[in-house]
TORDRENLUM-558574 format. One record per residue (C-alpha): chain; x, z, y; residue number from 1. Coordinates in nm, 3 decimals, always signed. Layout:
N
unit  xx  zz  yy  pos
A  X  Z  Y  NUM
...
% end
This chain:
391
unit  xx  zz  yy  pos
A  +0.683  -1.203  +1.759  1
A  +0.623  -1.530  +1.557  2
A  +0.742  -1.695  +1.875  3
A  +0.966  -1.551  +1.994  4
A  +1.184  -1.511  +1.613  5
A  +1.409  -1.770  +1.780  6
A  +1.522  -1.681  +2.036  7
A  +1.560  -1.317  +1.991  8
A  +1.749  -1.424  +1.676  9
A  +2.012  -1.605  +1.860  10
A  +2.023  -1.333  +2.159  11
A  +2.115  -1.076  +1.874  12
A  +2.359  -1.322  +1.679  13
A  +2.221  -1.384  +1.382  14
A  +2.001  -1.655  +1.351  15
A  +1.926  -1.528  +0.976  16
A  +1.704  -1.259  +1.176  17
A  +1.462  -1.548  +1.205  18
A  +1.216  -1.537  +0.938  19
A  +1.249  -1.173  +0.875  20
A  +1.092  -1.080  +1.233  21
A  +0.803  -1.367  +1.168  22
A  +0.750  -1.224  +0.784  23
A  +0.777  -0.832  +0.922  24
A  +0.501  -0.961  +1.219  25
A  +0.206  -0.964  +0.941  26
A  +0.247  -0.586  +0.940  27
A  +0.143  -0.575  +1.321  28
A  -0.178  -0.718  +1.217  29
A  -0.224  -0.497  +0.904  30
A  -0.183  -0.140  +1.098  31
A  -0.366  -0.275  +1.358  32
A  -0.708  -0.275  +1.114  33
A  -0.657  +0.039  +1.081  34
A  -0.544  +0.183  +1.389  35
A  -0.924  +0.345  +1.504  36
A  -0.977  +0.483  +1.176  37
A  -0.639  +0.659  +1.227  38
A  -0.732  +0.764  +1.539  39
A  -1.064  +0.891  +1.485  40
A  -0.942  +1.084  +1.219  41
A  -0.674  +1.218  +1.461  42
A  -0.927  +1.363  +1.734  43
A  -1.157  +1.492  +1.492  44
A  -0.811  +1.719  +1.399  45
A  -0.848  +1.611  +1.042  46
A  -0.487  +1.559  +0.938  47
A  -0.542  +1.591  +0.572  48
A  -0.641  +1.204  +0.554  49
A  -0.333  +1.074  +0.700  50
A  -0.075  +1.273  +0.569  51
A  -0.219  +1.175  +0.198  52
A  -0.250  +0.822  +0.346  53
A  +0.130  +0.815  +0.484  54
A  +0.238  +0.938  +0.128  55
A  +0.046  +0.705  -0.089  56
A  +0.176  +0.415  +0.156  57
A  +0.524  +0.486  +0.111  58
A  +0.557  +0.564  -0.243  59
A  +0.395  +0.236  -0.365  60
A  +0.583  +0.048  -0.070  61
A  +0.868  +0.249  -0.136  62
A  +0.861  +0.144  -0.549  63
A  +0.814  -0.220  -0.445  64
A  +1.097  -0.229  -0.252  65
A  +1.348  -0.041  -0.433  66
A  +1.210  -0.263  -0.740  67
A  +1.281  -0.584  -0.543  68
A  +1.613  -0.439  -0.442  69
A  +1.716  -0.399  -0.797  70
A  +1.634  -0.726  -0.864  71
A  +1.842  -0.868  -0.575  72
A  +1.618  -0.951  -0.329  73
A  +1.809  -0.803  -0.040  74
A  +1.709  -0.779  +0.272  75
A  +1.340  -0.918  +0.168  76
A  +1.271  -0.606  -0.048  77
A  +1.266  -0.439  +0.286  78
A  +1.047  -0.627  +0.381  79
A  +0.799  -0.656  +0.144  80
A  +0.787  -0.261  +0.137  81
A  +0.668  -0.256  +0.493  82
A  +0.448  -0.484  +0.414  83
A  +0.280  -0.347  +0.092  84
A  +0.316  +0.004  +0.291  85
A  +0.110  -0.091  +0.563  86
A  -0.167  -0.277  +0.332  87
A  -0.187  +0.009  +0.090  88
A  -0.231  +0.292  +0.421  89
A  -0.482  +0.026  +0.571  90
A  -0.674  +0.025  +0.219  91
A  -0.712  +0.436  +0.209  92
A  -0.789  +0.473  +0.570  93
A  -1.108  +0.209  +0.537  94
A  -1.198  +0.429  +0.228  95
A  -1.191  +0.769  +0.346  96
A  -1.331  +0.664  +0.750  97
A  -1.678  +0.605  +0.789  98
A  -1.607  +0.404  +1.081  99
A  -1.729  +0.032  +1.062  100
A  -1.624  -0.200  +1.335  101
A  -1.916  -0.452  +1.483  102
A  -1.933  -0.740  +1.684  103
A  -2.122  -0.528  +2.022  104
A  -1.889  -0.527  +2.255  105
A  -1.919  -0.245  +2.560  106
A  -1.781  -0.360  +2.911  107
A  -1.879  +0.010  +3.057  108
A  -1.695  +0.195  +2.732  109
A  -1.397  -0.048  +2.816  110
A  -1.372  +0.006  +3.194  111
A  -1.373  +0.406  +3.123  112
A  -1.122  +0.353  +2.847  113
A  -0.890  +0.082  +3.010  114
A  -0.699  +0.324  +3.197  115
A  -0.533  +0.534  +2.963  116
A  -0.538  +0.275  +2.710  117
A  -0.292  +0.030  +2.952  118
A  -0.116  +0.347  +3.027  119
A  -0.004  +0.442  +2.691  120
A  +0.031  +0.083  +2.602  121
A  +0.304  +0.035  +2.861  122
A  +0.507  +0.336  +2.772  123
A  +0.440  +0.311  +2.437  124
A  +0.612  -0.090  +2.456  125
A  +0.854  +0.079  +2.744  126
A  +0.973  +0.349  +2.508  127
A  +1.002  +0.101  +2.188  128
A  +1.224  -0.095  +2.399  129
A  +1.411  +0.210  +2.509  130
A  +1.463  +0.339  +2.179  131
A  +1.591  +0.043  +2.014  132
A  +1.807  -0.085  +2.314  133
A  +2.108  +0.062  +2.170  134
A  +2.104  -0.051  +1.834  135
A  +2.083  -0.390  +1.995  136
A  +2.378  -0.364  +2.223  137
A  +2.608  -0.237  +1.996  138
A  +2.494  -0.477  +1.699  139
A  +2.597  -0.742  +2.022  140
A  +2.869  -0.673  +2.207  141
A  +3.018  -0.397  +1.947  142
A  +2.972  -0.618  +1.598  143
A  +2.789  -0.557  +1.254  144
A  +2.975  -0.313  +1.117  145
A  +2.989  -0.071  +1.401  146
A  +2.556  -0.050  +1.404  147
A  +2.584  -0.056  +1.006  148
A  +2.751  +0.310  +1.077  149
A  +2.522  +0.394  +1.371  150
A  +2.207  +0.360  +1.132  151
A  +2.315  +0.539  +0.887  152
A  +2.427  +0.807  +1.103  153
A  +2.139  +0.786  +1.214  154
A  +1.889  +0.822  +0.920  155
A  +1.895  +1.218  +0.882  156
A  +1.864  +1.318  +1.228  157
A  +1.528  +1.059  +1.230  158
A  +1.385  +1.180  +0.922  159
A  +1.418  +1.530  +1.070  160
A  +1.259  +1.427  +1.416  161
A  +1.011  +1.257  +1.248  162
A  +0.909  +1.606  +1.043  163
A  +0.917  +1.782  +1.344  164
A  +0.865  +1.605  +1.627  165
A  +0.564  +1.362  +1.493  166
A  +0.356  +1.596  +1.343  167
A  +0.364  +1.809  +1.687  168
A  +0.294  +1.529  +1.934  169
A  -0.017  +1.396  +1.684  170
A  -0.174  +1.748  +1.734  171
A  -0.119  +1.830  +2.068  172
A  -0.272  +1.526  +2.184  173
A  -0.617  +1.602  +2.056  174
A  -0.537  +2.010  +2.136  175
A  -0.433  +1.928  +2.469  176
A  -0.740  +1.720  +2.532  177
A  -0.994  +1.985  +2.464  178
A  -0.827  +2.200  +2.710  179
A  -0.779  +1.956  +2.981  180
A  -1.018  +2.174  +3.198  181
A  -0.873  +2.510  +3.132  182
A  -0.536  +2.489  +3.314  183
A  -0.450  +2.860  +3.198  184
A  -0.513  +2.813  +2.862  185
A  -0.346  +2.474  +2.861  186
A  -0.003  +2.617  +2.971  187
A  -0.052  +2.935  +2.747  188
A  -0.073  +2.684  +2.458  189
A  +0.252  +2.497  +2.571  190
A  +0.453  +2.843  +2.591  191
A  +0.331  +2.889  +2.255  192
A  +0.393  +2.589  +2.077  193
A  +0.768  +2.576  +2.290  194
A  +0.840  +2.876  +2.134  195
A  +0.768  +2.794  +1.783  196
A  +0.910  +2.462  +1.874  197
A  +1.216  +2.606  +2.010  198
A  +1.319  +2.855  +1.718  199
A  +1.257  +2.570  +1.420  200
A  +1.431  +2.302  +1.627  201
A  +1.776  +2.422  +1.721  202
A  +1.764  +2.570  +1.350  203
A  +1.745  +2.240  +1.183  204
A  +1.899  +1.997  +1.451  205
A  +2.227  +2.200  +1.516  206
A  +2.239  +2.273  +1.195  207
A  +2.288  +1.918  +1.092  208
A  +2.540  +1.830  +1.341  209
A  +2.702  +2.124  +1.261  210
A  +2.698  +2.011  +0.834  211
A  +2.713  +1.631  +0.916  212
A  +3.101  +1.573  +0.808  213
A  +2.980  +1.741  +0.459  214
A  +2.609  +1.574  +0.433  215
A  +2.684  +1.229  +0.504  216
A  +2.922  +1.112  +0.271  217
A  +2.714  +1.298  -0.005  218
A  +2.439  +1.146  +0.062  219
A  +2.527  +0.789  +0.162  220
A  +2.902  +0.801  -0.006  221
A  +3.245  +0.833  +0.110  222
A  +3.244  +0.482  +0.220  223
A  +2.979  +0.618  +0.514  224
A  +3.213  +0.894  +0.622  225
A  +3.300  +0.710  +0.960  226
A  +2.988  +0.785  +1.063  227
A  +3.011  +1.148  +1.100  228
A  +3.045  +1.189  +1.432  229
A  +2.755  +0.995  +1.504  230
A  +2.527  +1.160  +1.283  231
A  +2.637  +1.508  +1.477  232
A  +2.605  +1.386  +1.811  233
A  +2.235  +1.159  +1.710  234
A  +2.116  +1.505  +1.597  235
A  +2.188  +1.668  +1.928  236
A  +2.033  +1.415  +2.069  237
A  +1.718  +1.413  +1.846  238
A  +1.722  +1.785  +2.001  239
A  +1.679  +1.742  +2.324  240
A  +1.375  +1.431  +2.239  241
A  +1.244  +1.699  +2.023  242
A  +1.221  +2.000  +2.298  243
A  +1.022  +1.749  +2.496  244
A  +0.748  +1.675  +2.262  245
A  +0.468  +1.827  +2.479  246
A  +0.491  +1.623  +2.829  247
A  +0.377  +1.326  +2.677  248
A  +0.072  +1.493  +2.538  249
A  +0.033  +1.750  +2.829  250
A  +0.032  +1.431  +3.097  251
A  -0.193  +1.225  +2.869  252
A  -0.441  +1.529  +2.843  253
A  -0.423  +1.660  +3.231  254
A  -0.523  +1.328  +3.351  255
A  -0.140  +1.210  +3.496  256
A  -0.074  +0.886  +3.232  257
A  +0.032  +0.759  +3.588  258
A  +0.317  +0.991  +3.613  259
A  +0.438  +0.965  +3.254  260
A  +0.492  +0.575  +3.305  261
A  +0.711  +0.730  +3.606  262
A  +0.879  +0.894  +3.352  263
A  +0.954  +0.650  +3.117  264
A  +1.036  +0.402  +3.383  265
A  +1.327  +0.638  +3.453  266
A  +1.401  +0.688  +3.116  267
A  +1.447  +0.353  +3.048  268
A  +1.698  +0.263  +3.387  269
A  +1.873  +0.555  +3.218  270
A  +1.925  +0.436  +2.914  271
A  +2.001  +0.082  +2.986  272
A  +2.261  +0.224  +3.259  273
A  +2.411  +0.422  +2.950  274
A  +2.429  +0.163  +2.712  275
A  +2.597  -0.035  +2.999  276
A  +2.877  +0.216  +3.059  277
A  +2.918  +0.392  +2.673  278
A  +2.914  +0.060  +2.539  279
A  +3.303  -0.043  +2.695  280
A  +3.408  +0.331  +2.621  281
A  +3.256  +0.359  +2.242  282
A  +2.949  +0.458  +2.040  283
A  +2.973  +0.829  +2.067  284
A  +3.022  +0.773  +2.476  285
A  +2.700  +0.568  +2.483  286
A  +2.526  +0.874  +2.264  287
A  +2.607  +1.114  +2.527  288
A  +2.506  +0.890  +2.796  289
A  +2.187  +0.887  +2.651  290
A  +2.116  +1.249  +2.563  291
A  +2.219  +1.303  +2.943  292
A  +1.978  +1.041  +3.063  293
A  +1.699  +1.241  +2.839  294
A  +1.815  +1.555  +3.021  295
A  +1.795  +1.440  +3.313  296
A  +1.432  +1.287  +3.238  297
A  +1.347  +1.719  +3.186  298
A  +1.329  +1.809  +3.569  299
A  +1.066  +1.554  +3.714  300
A  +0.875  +1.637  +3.411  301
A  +0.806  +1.988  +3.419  302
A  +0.813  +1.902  +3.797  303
A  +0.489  +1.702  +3.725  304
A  +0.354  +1.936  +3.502  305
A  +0.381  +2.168  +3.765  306
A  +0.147  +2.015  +3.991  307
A  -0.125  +1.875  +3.790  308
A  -0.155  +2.193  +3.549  309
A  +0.058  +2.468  +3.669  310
A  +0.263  +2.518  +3.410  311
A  +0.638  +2.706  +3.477  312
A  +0.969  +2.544  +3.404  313
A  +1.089  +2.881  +3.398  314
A  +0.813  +2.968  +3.090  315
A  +0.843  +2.641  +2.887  316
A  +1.268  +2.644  +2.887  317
A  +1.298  +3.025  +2.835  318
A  +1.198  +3.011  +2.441  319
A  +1.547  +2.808  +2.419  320
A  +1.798  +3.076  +2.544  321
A  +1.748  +3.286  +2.217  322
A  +1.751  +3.013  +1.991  323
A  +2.054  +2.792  +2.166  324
A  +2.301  +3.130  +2.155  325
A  +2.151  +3.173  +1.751  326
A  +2.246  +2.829  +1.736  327
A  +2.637  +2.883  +1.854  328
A  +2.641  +3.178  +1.651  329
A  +2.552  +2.918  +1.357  330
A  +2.815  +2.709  +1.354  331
A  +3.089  +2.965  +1.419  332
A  +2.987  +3.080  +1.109  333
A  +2.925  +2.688  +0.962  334
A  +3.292  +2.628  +1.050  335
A  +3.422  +2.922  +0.954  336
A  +3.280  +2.856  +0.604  337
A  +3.454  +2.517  +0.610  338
A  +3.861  +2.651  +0.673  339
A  +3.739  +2.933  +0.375  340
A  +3.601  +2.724  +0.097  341
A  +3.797  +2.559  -0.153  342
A  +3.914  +2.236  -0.071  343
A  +3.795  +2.096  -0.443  344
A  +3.461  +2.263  -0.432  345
A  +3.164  +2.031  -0.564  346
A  +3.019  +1.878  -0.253  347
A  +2.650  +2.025  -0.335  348
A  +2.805  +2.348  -0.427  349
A  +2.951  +2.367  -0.028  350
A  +2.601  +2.227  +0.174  351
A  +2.413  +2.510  +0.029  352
A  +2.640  +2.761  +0.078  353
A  +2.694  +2.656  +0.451  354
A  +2.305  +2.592  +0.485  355
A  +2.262  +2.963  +0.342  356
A  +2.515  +3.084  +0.561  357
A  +2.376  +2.906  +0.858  358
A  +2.033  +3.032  +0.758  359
A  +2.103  +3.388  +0.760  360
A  +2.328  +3.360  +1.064  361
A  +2.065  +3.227  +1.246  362
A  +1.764  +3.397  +1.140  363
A  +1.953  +3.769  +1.151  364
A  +2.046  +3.655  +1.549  365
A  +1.670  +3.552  +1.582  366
A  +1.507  +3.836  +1.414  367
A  +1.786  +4.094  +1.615  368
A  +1.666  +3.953  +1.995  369
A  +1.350  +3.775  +1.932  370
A  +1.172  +3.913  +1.642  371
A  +0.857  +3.830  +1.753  372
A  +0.925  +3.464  +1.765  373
A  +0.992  +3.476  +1.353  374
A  +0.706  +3.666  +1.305  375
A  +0.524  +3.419  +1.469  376
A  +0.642  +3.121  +1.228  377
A  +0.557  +3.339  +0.938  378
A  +0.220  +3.398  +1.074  379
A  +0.138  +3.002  +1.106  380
A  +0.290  +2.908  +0.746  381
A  +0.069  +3.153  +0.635  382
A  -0.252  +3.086  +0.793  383
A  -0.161  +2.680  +0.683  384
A  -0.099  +2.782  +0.286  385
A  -0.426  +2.984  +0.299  386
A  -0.608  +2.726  +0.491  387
A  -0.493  +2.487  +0.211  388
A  -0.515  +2.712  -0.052  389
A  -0.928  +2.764  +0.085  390
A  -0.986  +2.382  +0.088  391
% end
């Protein structure tokens, strides 16, 4: 990254970008100390130690940064808070992990290991790359402005992905694993987590498309509004990602790391072919060419999934039905809400009373033709408050 600042600098049109990408490459080094602790922590299913470390990390980086900001620092206040982020979760994860690397070095350990490891490497780099291609296309060919919108619309359906969807892949990954000889089992476990998955997802992704035009400008200002459209159609997007949480895992776990670099490899001709085409037709055409491209990415999956474990397309995209039509019913009622309300109503005073009216829509359609589903999310917050409540 050092490097390479250069060039990439001048490839995205800014040669500014230069010392920001060497200064941001220290924090590559930093998570990397601490990337087996993380990971031990991980398949031991001890979750507690992370999520307190992810906190800690970003409220001190977080207080540095917005400190720096104030004092106009700019753009390096973002960078020192990744920085002091990543020292500060490196610092708790050596505290609370016994582990202590050494200077023995295991060729046999490495050959059993390599595998995977260059598996998930590639895809890991090949989905980076994939997910960050259009940001740099349209900060290219569409100008600064245009991707200053894009993030920003941007920035709520991410933090919601990253809620549900990281959380879910961490787990399964090490739940998956211990299962990986139990086909059965394995797929009953995928039904079950796809329909929990399912019934929170559309909930809170369709729900912010459908609230977008309202929650944007209140939270980033009216100067932000133009990006409406693109928050709505990123948080569609986010869906779909989000509904396809367990093939990573599920391939990882079964053995077929091969096949999932298939996948991605298709992913990514996908997504450079739609940031080809939306680009010369607009932002929100290069959105849907996307989400289509992840769509499309659904079929060889379960395909796969099929073969190595057994598992059913028909049983892991049936939880959706009841949810999707909930979801319609949702913003009906969502828009509906918006042609009623007064036009001079406080801007808080209108999100919650289209989020409660979304809420109830949704959860009365859910609880009506899939009860069972609802009582199932009630049944796991429960069991996680007492299991906290316990420790």
């Amino acid at each position: 990254t050092i490097a390479l600042a250069e060039p990439v600098s001048k490839l995205l049109g800014d040669v500014n970008l230069a010392p920001l990408l060497r200064w941001s490459s220290i924090g590559l080094i930093i998570t990397a100390l601490s990337a087996i602790h993380s990971t031990l922590l991980q398949k031991a299913m001890d979750f507690r130690s992370p999520t307190i470390r992810t906190l800690i990390a970003n409220t001190i980086g977080g207080a540095i940064g917005v400190v720096m900001a104030l004092r106009g620092y700019g753009v390096w206040a973002l960078i020192a808070q990744q920085l002091s982020t990543a020292i500060t979760g490196a610092i708790f994860l050596w505290s609370v992990s016994p582990y202590r690397p050494t200077f023995r070095f295991s060729t046999r350990h490495f050959r059993e290991l390599s595998g995977v490891s260059w598996s998930i490497f590639s895809t890991s780099l090949l989905w980076f790359f994939t997910s960050r291609l259009d940001q740099m296309v349209i900060g290219r060919f569409i100008g600064i402005p245009s991707l200053g919108l894009y993030v920003i619309g941007n920035k709520i359906p991410e933090m919601a992905k990253n809620l549900t969807h990281g959380p879910l892949e961490t787990i399964s990954l090490p739940a998956f694993s211990s299962l990986q000889d139990n086909h059965p089992k394995l797929c009953d476990s995928i039904y079950q987590g796809m329909e929990l998955n399912a019934t929170v997802s559309f909930a809170i992704f369709v729900g912010l498309a459908a609230i977008s035009p309202d929650l944007v400008p209140f939270l980033f200002g009216a100067k932000w509004a133009a990006a409406t459209s693109f928050s709505a159609l990123l948080s569609l997007y986010a869906l779909v990602n989000v509904l396809q949480v367990f093939f990573h895992p599920a391939l990882l776990a079964s053995g077929g790391a091969g096949r999932y670099i298939v996948l991605n490899l298709w992913h990514a001709l996908g997504v450079i072919v739609a940031c080809a085409v939306g680009v010369k037709f607009g932002i929100n055409f290069l959105i849907l060419g996307m989400m289509i491209t992840s769509l499309m990415v659904t079929t060889p999956a379960l395909l796969f999934l099929k073969g190595r474990i057994g598992l059913s397309p028909w049983h892991y995209c049936e939880p959706c039905i009841v949810p999707a039509l909930a979801s319609l019913l949702m913003v009906a009622a969502i828009t509906l809400a918006s042609y009623v309300l007064p036009r001079d109503l406080l801007p808080v005073i209108a999100i919650t009373v289209k989020i409660a009216l979304g809420a109830v829509v949704y959860l009365g359609f859910i609880f009506a033709f899939k009860k069972a589903s609802l009582l199932k999310i009630v049944g796991t917050v429960n069991h996680a408050i007492k299991g906290r409540a316990s420790r």
